[in-house]
C-alpha positions in Angstrom: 75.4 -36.8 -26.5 73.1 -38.1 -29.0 73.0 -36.4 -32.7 69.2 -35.9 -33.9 68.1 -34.3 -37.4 66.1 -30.9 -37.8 64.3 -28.9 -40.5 65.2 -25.9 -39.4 64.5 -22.5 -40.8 66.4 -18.9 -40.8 66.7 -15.2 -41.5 69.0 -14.0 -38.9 70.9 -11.7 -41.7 67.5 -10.6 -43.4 67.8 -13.8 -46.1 65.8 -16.7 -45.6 67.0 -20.1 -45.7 65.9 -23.5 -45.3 68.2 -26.5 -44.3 68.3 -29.9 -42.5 70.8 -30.1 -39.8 72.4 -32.2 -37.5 72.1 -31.2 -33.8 72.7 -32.5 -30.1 70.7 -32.0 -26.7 73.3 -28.8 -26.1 71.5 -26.7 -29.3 67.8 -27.1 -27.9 67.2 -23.7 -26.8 65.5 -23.5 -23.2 61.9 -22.9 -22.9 62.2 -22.0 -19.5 61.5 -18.2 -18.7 64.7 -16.5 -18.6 63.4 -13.5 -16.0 62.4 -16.4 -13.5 64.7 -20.0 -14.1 63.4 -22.9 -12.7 59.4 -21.4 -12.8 58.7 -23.7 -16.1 60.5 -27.1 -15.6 61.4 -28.6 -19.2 61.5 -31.8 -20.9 63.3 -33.2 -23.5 60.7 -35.4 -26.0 61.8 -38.1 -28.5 59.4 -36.6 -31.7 58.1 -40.2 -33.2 55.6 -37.8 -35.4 55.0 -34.2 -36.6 52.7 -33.0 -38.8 52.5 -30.1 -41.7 49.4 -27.9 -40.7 48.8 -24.3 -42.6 50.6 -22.7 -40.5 53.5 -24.5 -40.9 53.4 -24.6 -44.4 53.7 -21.0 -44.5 56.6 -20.8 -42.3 58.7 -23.3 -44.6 57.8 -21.7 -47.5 58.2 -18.5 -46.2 54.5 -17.1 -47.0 53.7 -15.5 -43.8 55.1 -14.0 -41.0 54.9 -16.9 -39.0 57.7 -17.7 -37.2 58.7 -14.6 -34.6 62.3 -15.7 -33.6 65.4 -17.1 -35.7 66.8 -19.7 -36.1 63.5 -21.7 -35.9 62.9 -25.2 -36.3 59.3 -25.5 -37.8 56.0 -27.5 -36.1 52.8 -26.7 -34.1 52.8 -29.8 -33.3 54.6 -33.1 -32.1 54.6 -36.7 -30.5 56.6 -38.4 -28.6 58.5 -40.1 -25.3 59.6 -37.7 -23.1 63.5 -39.2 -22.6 64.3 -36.3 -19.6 62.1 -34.6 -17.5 62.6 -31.7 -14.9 59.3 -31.5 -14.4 57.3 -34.5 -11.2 54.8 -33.9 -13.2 55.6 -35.6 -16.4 57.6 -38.6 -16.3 60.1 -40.4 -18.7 58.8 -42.6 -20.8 55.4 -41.1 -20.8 54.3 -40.7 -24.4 52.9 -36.9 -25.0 51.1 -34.7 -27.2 52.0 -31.1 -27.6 50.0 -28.8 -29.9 50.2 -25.1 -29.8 51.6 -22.8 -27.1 54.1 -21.2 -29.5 55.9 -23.9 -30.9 57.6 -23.9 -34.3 56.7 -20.2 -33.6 58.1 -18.8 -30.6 60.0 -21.6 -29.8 61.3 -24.9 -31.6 58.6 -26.9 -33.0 58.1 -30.9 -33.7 59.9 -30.9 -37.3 62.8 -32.8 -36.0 64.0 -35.8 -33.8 64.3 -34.6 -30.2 62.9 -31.0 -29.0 62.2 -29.3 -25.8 59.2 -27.9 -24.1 58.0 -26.8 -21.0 56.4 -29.7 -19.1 53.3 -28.0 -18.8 52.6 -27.7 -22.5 52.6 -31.4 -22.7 49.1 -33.5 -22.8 49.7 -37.6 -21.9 48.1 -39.2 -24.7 45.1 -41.7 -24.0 46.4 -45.5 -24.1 44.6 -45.9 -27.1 45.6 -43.4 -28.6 49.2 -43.8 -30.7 51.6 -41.2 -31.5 51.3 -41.5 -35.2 47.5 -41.3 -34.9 47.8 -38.4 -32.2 49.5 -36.6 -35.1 47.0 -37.6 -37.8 44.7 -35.7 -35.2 47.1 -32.9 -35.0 46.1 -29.4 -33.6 43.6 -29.9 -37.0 41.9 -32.4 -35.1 42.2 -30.8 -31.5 40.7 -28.0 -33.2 37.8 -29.8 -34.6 37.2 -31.4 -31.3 37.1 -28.1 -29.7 34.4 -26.8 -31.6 32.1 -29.8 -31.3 32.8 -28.7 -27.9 31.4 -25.5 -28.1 28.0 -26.5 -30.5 27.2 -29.2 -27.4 28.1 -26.3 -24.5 25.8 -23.7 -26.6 23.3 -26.5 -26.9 23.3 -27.4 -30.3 22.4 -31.4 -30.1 21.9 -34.1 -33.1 17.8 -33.2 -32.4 18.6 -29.8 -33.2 19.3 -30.0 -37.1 21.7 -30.2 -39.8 25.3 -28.8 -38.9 27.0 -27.2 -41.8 30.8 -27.8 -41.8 33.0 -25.3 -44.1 35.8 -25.8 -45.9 35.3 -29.9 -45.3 38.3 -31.4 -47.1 40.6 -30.2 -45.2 42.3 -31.2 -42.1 39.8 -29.2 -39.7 36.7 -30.4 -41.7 37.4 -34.0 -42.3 38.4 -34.8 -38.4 34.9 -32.6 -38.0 32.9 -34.2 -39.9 33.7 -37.6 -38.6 33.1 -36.6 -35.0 30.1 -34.8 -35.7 28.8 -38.2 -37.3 30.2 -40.2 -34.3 27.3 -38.6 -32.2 24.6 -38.7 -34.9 24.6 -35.4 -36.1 23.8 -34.6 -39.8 26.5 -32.9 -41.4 26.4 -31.1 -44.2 30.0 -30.5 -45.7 30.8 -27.7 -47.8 33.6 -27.5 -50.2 35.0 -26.5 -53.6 36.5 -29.5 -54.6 33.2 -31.9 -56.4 35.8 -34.3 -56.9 35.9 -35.2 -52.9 32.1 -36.0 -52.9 32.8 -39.1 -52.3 35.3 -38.8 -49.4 33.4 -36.7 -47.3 30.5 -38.9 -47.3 32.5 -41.5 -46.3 33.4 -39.3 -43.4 29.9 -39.1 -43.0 28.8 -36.1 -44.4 24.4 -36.6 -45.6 24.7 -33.4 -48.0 27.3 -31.7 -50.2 27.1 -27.7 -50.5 29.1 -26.2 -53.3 31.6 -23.3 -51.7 30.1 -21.0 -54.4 26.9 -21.0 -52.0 28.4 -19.6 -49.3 31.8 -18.4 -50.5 30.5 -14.6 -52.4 30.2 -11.0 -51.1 27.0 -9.2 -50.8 24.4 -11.7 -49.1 21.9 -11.2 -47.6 21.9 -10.7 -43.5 19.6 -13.3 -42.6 18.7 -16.0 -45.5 16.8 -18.8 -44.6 17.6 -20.5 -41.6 19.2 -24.0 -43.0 21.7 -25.1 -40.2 21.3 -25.4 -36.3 25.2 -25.1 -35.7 28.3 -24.9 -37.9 31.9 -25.9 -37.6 33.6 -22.9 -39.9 37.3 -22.9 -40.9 36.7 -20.4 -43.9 35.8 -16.9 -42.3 35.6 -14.0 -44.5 32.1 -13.9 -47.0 31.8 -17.7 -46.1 31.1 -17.1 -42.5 29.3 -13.7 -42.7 26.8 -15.7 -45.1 26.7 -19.1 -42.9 25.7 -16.8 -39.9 22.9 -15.2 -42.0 21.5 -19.0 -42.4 22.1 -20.2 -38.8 18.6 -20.9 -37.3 17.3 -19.6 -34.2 19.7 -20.2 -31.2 22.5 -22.0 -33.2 25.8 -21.6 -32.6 28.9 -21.3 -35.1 32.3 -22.7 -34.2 34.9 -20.3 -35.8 38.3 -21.5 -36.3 39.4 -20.4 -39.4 40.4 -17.4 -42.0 41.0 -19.4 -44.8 39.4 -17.1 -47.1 40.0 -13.9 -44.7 40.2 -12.5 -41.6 37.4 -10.3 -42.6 34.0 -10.4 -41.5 31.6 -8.1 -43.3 28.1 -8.9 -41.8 25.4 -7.0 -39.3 24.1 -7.9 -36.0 20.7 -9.2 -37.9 21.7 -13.0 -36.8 22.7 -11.9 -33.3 20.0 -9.7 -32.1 17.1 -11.3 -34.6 17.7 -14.9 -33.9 19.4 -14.8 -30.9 22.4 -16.8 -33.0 25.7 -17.3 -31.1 29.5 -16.8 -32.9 31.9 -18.9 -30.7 36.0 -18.5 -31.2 37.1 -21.0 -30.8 41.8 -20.9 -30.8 44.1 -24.0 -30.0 47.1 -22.3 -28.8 46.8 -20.9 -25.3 44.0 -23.7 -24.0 44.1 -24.6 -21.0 46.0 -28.0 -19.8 42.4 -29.4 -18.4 40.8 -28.4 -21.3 43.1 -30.2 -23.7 43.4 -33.2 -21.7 39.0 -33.4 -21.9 39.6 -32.9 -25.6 42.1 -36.2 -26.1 39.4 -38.0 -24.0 36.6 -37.0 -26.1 38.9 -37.8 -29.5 40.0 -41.2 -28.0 36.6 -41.8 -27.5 34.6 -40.5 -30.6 37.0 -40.8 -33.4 36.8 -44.1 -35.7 40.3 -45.0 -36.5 39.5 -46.6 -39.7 37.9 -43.1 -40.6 41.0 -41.2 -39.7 43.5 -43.8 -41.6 41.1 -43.2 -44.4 42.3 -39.1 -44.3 45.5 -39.4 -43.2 48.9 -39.7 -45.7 52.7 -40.3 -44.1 55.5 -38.7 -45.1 59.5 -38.5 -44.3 61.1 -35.3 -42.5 62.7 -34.5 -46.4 59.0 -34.7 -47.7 58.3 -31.2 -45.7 59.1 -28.3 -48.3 57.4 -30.3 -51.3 54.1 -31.2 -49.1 54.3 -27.5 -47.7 53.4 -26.3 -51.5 51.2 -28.5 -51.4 49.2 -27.5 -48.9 49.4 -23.5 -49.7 48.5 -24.7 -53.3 44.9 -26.8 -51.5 46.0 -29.6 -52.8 46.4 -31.9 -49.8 43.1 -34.3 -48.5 42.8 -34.4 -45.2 45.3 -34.5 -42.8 49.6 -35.1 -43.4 51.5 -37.1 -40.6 55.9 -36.7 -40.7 57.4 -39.6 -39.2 60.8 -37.5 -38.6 62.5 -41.0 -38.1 62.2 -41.7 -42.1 
């Protein structure tokens, strides 16, 4: 049976600890439900690429509650070849794309070489999409894709006006931004780091908006109505004050509690301007629904645009690049190749 490497994470005895291991096909834990075997067929995927999202940077730095069962090996996402398969449905040797539904949560996640999922949590990736690139996506990306999703479904178009994009440099903003731009929408990115200016109007961002702008207590419940639509990762102050500028019949694409979960605000934008606030999650989505976002990021996303955002590192890179991220200092999005 062939040995694999893991990250993997545990407080079984109350102290936390954080170690790579060597592990076989026997130490996968099942995913199958244990009250009904055999309802949730598994497979066995060969991880080519992770990724280090927020959440996962909290769970290897032990910030946050994150991960709900011990031992844990740590990723919301992975990609890969499925090398076994008890499920008709998904094939070896069909390359995959799992993001969300627990894993490196509930259930072990993508920071290692092999892992096991239920088949239907796995998405076949588009042919031109590669694995490596499927995790420079990430569920950052899937997100993003999500809520330009929800802006088109609540009928905000390119003719409508400007769409405000929050917290920009980061993984959910920068794969934003570039599809918003793909289908000639102006975006206008908001961030507090001056020094990515540049960057994001690479991405395709028209207009910069300093955080400050949007980032204080105490505005006002309607403001002038700036933006038909916005793609917010932020919440808190930031979102309570990009609803109050939201112009008649716009949507906002919430995704994010980067600042907060709180939302101090009053129903002025709802019942005065008839403005919509979409959720918008990435973990319990449907399996149609994900499979119409890959087709959408296949087809929208320039991959010169998300080379440009994307940095690679090894499996031992993981703790360092978690700080990293807690401390906001990554750009963009970070890919593991577990294989390094």
């Amino acid at each position: 049976m062939p040995v694999f490497r893991a990250l993997r994470l545990d407080k079984s005895d109350g102290e936390f600890r954080r170690e790579y291991v060597e592990l076989d096909d026997a130490d996968l834990p099942s995913v199958d439900d244990p009250d009904q075997p055999g309802t949730h067929p598994e497979v066995v995927v060969d991880v080519d690429y992770s990724t280090v999202n927020f959440k996962d940077a909290l769970a290897v730095a032990d910030q946050s509650p994150i991960v709900r069962t011990w031992p844990m090996v740590p990723g919301i996402d992975l990609a890969g070849v499925v090398s076994s398969s008890d499920d008709p449905e998904v094939p070896v040797g069909q390359r995959v794309v799992v993001n969300g539904w627990g894993i490196g949560e509930e259930s072990w996640g993508g920071l290692a070489q092999r892992a096991r999922v239920r088949g239907s949590w796995t998405v076949p990736l588009p042919d031109g999409v590669s694995t490596a690139e499927a995790m420079a996506i990430g569920t950052a990306g899937y997100t993003s894709i999500l809520c330009v999703l929800a802006l088109e479904e609540h009928h905000v178009t390119p003719d409508s006006g400007p769409v405000l994009v929050t917290g920009a440099a980061g993984g959910v903003g920068s794969v934003a931004i570039a599809l918003l731009a793909a289908r000639g929408y102006e975006v206008h990115a908001s961030t507090g780091r001056p020094e990515e200016a540049d960057y994001l109007t690479t991405l395709g961002a028209s207009t910069i908006v300093e955080r400050s702008e949007l980032s204080e207590s105490g505005g006002r419940p309607l403001a002038r109505a700036r933006w038909a639509g916005a793609v917010d990762a932020v919440g808190s102050h930031t979102l309570a004050n990009v609803l109050a500028q939201i112009q008649p019949e716009g949507c906002v694409a919430a995704c994010g509690l980067a600042q907060g979960m709180d939302l101090t605000t009053s129903v002025a934008p709802f019942i005065l301007r008839g403005v919509t606030l979409r959720g918008v999650h990435s973990v319990h989505v449907p399996r149609a629904r994900r499979i119409e976002a890959w087709r959408r990021l296949d087809e929208d996303l320039d991959r010169d645009l998300l080379a440009s955002m994307t940095t690679t590192v090894g499996l031992d890179d993981v703790p360092a690049v978690a700080d990293d991220v807690l401390a906001g200092r990554i750009r963009g999005r970070v890919v593991v190749d577990v294989n390094a």
